[in-house]
C-alpha positions in Angstrom: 87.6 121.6 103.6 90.4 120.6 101.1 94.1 122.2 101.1 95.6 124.5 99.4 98.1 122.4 98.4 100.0 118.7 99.5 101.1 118.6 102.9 104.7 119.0 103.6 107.0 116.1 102.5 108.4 114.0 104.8 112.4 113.3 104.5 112.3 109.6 104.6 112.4 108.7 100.8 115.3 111.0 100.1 117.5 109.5 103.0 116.7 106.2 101.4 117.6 107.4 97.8 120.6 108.5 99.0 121.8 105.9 100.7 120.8 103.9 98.3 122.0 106.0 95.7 118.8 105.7 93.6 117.0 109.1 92.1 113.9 110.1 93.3 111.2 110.2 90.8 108.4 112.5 91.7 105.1 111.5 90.1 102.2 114.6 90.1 98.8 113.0 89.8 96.3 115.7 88.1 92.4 114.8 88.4 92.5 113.3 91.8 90.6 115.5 93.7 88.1 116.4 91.2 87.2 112.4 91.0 87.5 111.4 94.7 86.7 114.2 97.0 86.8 114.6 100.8 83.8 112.7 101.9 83.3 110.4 99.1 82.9 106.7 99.8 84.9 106.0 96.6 85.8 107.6 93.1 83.9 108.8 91.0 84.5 107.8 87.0 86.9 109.6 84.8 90.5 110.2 84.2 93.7 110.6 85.8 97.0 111.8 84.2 100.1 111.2 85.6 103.4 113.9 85.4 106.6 112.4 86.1 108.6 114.9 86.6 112.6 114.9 86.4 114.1 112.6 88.5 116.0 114.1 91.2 119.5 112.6 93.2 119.8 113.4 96.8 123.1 113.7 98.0 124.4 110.8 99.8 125.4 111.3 103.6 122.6 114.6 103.1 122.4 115.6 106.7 118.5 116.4 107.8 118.8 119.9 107.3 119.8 119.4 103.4 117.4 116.6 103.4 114.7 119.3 104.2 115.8 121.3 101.7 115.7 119.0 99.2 111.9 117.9 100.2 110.8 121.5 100.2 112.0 122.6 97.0 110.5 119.3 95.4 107.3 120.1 96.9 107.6 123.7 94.8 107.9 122.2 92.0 105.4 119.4 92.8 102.8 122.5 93.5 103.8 124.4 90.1 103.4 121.0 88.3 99.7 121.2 89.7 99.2 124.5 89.1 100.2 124.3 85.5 97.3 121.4 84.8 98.0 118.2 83.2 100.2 117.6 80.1 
């Protein structure tokens, strides 16, 4: 049984950003599911796109709570990215 969507994001690549000071750049991969489905051995031929969407700066010293925020809200707009199809 597939998802309905990508699991919720864990905070560890926006504390690094931050303290790093780096953006995050979220990459949305359309044509994955349809070419290597649950159960499959391996992929099957055909294309992926890739979305990069805008790049997003976490706060530095975030505390987890913001940090959460932050990985929710990018995993909206990761979902709507999907929803929308490829570009």
């Amino acid at each position: 049984m597939a998802s309905a969507g990508p699991l919720p994001f864990k905070t560890g690549a926006f504390e690094l950003a931050a303290a790093a000071g780096v953006p995050v750049v979220p990459l949305v991969w359309h044509g994955c599911r349809e070419l290597w489905p649950m159960g499959v051995v391996g992929p099957l031929p055909g294309e992926v796109v890739v979305d990069a969407l805008e790049p997003l700066m976490v706060e530095k010293g975030a505390d987890r709570a913001a940090l959460r925020a932050v990985a929710d809200a990018l995993r909206e707009r990761y979902q709507q990215a999907l929803a929308a199809g490829a570009p």
